[in-house]
VEXKOLRO-995185 format. One record per atom (N, C-alpha, C): residue in one letter; z negated, x negated, y negated. Coordinates in steps of 0.2 Angstrom, whole numbers, plus 5000, padded with zeros to 4 digits. Layout:
// residues N
AZXY ...
// end
This chain:
// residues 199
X472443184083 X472543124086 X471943094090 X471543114087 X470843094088 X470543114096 X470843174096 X470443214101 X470943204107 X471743184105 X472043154111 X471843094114 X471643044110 X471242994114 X470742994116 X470143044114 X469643074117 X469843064124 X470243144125 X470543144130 X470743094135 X471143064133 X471543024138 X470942974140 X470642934135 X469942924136 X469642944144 X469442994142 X469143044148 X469243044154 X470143054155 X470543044160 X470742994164 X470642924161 X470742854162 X470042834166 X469442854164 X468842824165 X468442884169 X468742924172 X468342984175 X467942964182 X468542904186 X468142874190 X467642834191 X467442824183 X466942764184 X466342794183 X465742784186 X465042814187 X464642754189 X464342754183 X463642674184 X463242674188 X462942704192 X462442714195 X462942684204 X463442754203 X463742704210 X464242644209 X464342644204 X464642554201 X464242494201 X463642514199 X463142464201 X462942464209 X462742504211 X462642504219 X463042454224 X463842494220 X464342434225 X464542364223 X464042334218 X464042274216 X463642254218 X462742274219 X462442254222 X462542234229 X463042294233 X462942294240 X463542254242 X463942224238 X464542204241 X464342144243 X463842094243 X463642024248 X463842054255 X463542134257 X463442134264 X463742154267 X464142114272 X464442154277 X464442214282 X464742214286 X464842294289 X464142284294 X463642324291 X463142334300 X462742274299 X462742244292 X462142204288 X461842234285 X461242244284 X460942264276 X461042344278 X460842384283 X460942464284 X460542484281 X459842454282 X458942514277 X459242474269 X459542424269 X459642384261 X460042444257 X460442474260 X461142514256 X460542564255 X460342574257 X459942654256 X459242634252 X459242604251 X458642574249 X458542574241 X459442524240 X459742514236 X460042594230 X460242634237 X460542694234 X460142754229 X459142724232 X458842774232 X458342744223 X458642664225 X458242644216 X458742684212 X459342694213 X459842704208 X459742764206 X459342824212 X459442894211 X459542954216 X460042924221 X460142964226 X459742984230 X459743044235 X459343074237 X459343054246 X459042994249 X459142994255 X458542974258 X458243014262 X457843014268 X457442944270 X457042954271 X456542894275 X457042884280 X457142814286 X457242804291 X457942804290 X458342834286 X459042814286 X459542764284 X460242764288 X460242694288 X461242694288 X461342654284 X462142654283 X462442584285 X462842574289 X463142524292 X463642504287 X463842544282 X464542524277 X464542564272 X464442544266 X464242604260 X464742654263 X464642724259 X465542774259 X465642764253 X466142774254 X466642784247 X466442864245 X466442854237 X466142924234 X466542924230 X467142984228 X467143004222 X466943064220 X467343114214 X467243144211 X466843134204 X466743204202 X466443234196 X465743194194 X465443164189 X465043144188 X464343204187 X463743204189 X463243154190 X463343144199 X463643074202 X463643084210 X463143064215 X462443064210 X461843044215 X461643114213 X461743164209 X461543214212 X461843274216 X462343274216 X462743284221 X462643294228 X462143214230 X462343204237 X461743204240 X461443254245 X460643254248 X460643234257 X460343184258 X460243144262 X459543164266 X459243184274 X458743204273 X458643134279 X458043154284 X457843094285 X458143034294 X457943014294 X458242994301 X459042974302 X459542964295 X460243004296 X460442944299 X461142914300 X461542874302 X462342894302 X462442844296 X463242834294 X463442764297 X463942774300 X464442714304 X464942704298 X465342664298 X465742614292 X466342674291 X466442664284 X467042684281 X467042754281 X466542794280 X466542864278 X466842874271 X467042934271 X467242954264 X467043044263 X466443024253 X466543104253 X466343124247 X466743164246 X467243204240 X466643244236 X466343214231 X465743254229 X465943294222 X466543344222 X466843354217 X466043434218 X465843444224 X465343504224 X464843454227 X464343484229 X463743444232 X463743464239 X463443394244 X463543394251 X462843384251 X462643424257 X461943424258 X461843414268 X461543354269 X461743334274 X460943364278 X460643384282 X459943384287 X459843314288 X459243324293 X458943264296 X459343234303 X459243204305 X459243154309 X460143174312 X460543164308 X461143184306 X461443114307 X462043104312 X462443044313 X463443054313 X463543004308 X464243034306 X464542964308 X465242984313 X465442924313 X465642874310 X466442834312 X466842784308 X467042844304 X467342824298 X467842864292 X467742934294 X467142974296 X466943034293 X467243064288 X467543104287 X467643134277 X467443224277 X467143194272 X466743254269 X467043274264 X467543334262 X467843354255 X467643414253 X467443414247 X467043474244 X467843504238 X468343464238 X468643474232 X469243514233 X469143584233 X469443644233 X470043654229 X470643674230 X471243694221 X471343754227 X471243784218 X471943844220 X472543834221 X472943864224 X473843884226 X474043894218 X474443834214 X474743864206 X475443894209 X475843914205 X476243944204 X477243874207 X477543904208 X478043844212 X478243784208 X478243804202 X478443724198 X477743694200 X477243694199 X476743644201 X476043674205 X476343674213 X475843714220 X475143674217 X474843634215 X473943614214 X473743644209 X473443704211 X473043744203 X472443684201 X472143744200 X471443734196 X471043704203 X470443624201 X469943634205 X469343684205 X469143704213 X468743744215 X468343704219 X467943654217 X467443654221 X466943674226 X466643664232 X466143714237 X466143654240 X465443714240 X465043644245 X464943634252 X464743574255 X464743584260 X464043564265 X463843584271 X463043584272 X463143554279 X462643494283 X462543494289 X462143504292 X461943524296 X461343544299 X460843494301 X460243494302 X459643444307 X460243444314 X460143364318 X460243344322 X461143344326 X461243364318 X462243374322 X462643304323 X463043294325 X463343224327 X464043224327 X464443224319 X465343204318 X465343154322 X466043154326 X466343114327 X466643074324 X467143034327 X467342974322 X468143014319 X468143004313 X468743024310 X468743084310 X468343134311 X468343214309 X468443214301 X468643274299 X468643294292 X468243354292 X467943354285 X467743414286 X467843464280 X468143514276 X468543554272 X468243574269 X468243594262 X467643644256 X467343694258 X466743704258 X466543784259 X466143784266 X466243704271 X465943714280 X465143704279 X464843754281 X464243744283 X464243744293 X463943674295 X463943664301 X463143674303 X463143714309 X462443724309 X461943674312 X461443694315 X461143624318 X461043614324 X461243554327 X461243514335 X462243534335 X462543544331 X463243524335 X463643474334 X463943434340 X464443404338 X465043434338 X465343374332 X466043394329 X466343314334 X467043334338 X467243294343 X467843244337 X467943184339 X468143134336 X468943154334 X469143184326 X469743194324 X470043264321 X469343304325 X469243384322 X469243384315 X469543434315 X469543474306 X469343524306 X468643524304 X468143584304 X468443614297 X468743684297 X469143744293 X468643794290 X467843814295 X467543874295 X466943834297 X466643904293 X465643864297 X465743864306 X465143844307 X465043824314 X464543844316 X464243874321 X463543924323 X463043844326 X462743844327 X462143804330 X462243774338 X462343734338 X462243704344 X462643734350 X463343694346 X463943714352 X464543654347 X464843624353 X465543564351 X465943614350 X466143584346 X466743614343 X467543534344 X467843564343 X468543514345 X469443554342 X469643504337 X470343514336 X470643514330 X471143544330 X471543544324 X471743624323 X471643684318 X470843684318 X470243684322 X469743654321 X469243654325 X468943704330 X468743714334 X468843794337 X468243754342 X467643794344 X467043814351 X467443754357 X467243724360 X467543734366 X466743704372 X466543714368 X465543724374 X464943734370 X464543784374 X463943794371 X463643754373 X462943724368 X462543674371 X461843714369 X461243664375 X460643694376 X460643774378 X460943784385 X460843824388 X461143884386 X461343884380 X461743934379 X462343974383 X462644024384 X463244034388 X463644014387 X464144014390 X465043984386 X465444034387 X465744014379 X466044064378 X466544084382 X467244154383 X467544134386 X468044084387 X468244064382 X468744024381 X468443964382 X467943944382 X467643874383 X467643884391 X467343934394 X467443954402 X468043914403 X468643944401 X469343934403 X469443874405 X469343844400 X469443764396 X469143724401 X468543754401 X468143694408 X468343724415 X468443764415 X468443794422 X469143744426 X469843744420 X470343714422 X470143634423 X469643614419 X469743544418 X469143544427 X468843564426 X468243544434 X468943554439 X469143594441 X469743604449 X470043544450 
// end
């Protein structure tokens, strides 16, 4: 009996986390694109790990797995636009001078395929990385497992499925190349792409 209420216990109260419970009680006076170095400020007494210079126009929403200031590595210069969301069931580890749009979501929280009475297995976890200087667009997602490299943007909507090489746009449902940047060649398919769109 004991150990069923443990449980349910456990179950009931999974999404509470003091550290970010207090956070959003402190920050909740501020408005959207008030108080940006305050939220980080504030995030950074608590425990989280974010960077000099960085700055949040609107808390994100965090869930998952507790401990979730460790989870989440923040490096310097970064910039969050309002109403991000991200899933810290794994750790997300974001580079420097990193800007993520409106409602951003970052999901690290993996399930296996169960069997047909009940398709949601087991959580799998993975993590996800972003490179120094990449730029999400607004409402991208980005899936378990992506490591995005550095200097690329994710175009606004994108569902980044796989990692992403260094400095090249990506665009779409799933995500796919569509230009190299910094002198890089273009691929073929980005050839094609642009080629049609210039005539």
């Amino acid at each position: 009996m004991i150990r069923k209420l443990v449980g349910l216990i456990r179950e009931e109260t999974y999404g509470i986390h003091g550290r970010w419970l207090m956070a959003r009680l402190l920050l909740f006076p501020f408005p959207l694109y008030v108080g940006s170095r305050v939220r980080v400020k504030v995030l950074n007494l608590l425990g989280f790990q974010i960077g000099a210079g960085s700055s949040m126009w609107g808390i994100p929403q965090m869930i998952g797995s507790s401990p979730l200031h460790k989870k989440l590595s923040v490096g310097h210069h970064c910039l969050f636009n309002v109403e991000c969301f991200f899933d810290l069931s794994g750790p997300i580890t974001i580079g420097n001078n990193v800007v993520l749009g409106p409602q951003v979501a970052l999901i690290t929280g993996a399930h296996a395929i169960g069997p047909a009475s009940h398709r949601l297995g087991d959580l799998d976890p993975q993590p996800i990385a972003i490179g120094d200087g990449s730029w999400l667009g607004a409402r991208c997602t980005v899936l378990p497992g992506v490591t995005i490299g550095p200097g690329v943007v994710v175009a606004a909507g994108a569902v980044v499925t796989k990692d992403v090489q260094p400095n090249v746009v990506v665009a779409g449902v799933p995500a796919k190349v569509i230009r190299y940047l910094d002198g890089n060649e273009e691929s073929p398919l980005a050839a094609e792409m642009f080629s049609s769109v210039r005539t």
